[in-house]
C-alpha positions as CSV (number, residue, x, y, z in Angstrom):
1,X,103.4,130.2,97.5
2,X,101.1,131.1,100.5
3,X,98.7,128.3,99.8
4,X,101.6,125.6,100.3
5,X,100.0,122.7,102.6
6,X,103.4,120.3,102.7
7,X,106.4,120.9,102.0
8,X,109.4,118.4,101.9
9,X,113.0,119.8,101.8
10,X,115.8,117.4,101.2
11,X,113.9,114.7,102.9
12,X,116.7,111.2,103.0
13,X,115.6,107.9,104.3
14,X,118.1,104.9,104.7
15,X,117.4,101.2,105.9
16,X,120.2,99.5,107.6
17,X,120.2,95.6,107.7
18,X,123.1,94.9,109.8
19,X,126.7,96.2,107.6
20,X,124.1,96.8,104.4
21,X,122.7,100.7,104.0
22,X,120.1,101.3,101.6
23,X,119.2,104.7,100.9
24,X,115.3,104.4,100.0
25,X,115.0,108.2,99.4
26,X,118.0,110.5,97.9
27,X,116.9,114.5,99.4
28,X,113.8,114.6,97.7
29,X,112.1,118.4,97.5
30,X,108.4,118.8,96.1
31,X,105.5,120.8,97.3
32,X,101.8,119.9,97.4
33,X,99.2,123.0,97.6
34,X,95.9,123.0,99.4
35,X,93.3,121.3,96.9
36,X,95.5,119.7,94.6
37,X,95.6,115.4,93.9
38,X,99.1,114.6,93.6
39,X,99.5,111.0,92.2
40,X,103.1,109.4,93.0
41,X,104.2,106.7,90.1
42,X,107.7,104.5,89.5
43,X,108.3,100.9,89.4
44,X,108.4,98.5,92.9
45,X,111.4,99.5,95.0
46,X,111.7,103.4,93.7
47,X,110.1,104.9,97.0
48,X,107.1,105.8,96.5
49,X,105.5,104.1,99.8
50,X,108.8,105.4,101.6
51,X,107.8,109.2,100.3
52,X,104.3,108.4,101.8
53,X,105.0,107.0,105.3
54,X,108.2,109.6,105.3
55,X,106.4,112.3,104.9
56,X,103.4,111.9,106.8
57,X,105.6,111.6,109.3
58,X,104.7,107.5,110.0
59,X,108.3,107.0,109.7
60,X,111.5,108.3,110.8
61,X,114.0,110.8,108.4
62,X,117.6,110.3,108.2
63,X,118.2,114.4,106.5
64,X,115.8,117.5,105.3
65,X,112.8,118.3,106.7
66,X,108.6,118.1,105.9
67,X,106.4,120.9,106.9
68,X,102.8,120.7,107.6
69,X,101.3,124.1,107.7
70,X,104.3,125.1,108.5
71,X,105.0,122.8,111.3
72,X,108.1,120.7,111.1
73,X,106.8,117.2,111.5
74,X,110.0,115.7,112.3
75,X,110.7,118.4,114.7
76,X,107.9,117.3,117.2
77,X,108.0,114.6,119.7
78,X,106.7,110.8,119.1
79,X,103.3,111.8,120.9
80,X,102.9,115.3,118.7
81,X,103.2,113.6,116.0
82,X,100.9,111.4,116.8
83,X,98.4,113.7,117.8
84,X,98.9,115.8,114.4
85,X,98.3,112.7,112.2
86,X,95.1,112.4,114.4
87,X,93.8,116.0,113.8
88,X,95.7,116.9,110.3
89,X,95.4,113.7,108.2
90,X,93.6,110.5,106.6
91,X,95.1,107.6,105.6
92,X,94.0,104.8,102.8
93,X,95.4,101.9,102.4
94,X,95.0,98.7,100.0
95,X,94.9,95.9,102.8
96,X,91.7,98.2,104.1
97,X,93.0,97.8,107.4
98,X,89.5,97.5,109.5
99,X,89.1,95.2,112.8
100,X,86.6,92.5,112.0
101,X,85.0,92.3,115.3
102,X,84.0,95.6,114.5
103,X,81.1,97.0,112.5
104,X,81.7,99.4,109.8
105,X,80.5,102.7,112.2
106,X,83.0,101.6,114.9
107,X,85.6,101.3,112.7
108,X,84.9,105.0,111.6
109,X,84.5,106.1,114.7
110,X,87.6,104.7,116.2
111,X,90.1,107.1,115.6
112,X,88.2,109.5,116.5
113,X,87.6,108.2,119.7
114,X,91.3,107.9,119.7
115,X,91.7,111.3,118.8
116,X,89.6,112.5,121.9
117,X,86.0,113.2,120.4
118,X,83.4,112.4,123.0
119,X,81.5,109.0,122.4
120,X,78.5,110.8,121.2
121,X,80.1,113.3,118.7
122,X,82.5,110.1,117.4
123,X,79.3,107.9,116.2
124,X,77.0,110.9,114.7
125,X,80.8,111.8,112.9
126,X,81.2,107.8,111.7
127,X,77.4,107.4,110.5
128,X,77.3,111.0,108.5
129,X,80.6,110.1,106.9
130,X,79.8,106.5,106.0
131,X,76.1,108.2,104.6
132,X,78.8,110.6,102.5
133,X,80.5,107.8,101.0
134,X,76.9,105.4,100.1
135,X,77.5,103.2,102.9
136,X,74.4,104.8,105.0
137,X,72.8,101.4,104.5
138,X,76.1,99.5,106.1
139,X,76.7,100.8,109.3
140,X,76.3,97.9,111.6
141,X,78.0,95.3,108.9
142,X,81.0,93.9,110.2
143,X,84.2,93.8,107.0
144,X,83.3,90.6,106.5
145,X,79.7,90.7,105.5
146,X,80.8,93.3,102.9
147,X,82.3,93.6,99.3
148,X,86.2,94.6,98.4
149,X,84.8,97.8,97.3
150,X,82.8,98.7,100.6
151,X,85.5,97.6,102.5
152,X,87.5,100.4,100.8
153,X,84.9,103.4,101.0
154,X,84.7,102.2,105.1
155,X,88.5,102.9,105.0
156,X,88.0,106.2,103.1
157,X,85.5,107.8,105.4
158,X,87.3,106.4,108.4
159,X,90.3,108.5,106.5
160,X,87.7,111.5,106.1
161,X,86.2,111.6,109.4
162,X,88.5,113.2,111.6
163,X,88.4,116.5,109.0
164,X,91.8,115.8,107.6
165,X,93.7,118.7,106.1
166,X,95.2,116.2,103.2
167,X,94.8,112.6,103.1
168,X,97.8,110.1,102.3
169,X,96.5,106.6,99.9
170,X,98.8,104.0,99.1
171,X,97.6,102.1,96.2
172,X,93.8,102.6,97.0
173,X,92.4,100.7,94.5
174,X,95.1,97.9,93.7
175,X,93.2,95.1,95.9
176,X,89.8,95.8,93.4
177,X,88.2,94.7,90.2
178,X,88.4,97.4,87.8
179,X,84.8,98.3,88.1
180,X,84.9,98.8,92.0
181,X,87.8,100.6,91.3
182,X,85.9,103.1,89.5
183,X,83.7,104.0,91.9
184,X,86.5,104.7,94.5
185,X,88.4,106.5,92.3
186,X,85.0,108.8,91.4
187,X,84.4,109.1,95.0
188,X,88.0,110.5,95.2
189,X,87.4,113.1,92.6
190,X,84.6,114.0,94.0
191,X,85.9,114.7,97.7
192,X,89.0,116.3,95.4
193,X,86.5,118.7,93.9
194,X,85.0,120.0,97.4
195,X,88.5,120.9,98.2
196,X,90.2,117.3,100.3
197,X,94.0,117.5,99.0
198,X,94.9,114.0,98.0
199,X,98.3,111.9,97.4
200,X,97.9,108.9,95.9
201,X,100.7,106.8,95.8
202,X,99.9,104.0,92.6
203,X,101.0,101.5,89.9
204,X,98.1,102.3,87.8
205,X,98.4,104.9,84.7
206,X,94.8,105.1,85.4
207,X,94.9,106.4,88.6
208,X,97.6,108.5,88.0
209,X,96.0,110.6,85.4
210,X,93.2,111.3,87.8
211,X,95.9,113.6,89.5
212,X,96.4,118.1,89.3
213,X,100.2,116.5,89.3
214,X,102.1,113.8,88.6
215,X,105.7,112.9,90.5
216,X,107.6,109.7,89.0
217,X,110.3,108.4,91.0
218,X,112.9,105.7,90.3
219,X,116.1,104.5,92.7
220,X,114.7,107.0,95.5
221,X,114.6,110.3,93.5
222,X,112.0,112.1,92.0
223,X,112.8,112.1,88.3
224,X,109.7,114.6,87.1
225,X,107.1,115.9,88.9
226,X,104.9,117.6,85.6
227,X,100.8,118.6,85.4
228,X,98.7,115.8,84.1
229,X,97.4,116.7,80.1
230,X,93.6,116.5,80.7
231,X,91.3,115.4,77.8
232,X,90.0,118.6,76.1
């Protein structure tokens, strides 16, 4: 289909501990359209986080291949790659991931910066993104002075201000209470709806039936990969 954003052919990943090879993900194939919220599901161990930093090219392939627009992640050089996650993607994860000496503006504006946007660009960027998520009021607070669930909306407009074409999040809402949860996860859908292609990677049945799609893996294979039944 014309509108496919990422593509993964055959994709194998194995971990070697000394004599010991463990293959983490067995030529997995599955396709992910501009727009669409793909949630990835399966029990601890199955591969789901290996699909995500496989895929977004964060980690090396041992077979197949993942295409970005076309481009062959795996084909480009340590630096390109890089340089494409910079332009091309956002990334969520539970443990937040912010610097504490920094307040919640510069940690938006960091990867940008990063990412070659000129100082001035970078912080207007940060503070409209932050002001997009309800965290207008928050700019200068350092991680510490804030709750679990602001931590996490810094970490999703820090994924959200470089422009991403899709953004990658690994269990985005398994650090928080159930009610913080649910206003990430409606501040997902709602950046869903305006078009941000999402792939959620996630223990929760909750989260997983926010998703277009859902993929279940077990023992490094995708074992269905079926549209979520929504509510009529």
């Amino acid at each position: 289909m014309d509108d496919a954003l990422l593509v993964a052919e055959g994709v194998r990943k194995v971990y070697r501990t000394g004599a010991e090879e463990v293959e983490a993900l067995r030529a997995v194939d599955f396709t992910v359209h501009e727009g669409e919220w793909v949630s990835v599901m399966g029990p601890s161990g199955s591969g789901k986080t290996t699909l995500l930093n496989c895929c977004s090219g964060l980690d090396d392939i041992d077979g197949g291949r993942v295409l970005l627009d076309g481009v062959d992640l795996h084909g480009l050089s340590d630096g390109q790659r890089t340089r494409n996650r910079a332009s091309a993607m956002g990334f969520i994860f539970q443990a937040y991931n912010l610097i504490p000496v920094f307040s919640a503006v510069e940690n938006v504006e960091l990867p940008l910066l990063l990412a070659g946007v000129d100082a001035k660009e970078a912080r207007r960027r940060a503070a409209e993104t932050l002001e997009r998520v309800g965290l207008g009021h928050r700019l200068r607070h350092r991680p510490t002075e804030l709750s679990g669930g602001e931590q996490q909306r810094v970490t999703v407009a820090r994924a959200l201000a470089g422009k991403p074409r899709v953004v990658w999040a690994d269990e985005p809402t398994g650090a928080l209470d159930s009610e913080t949860a649910s206003t990430v996860m409606e501040l997902l859908r709602d950046l869903n709806r305006e078009g941000l292609t999402l792939i959620v990677v996630t223990h929760d049945e909750g989260v997983g039936a926010s998703a277009h799609r859902l993929i279940r893996m077990r023992d490094g294979r995708i074992v269905s990969d079926e549209p979520v039944a929504k509510a009529s």
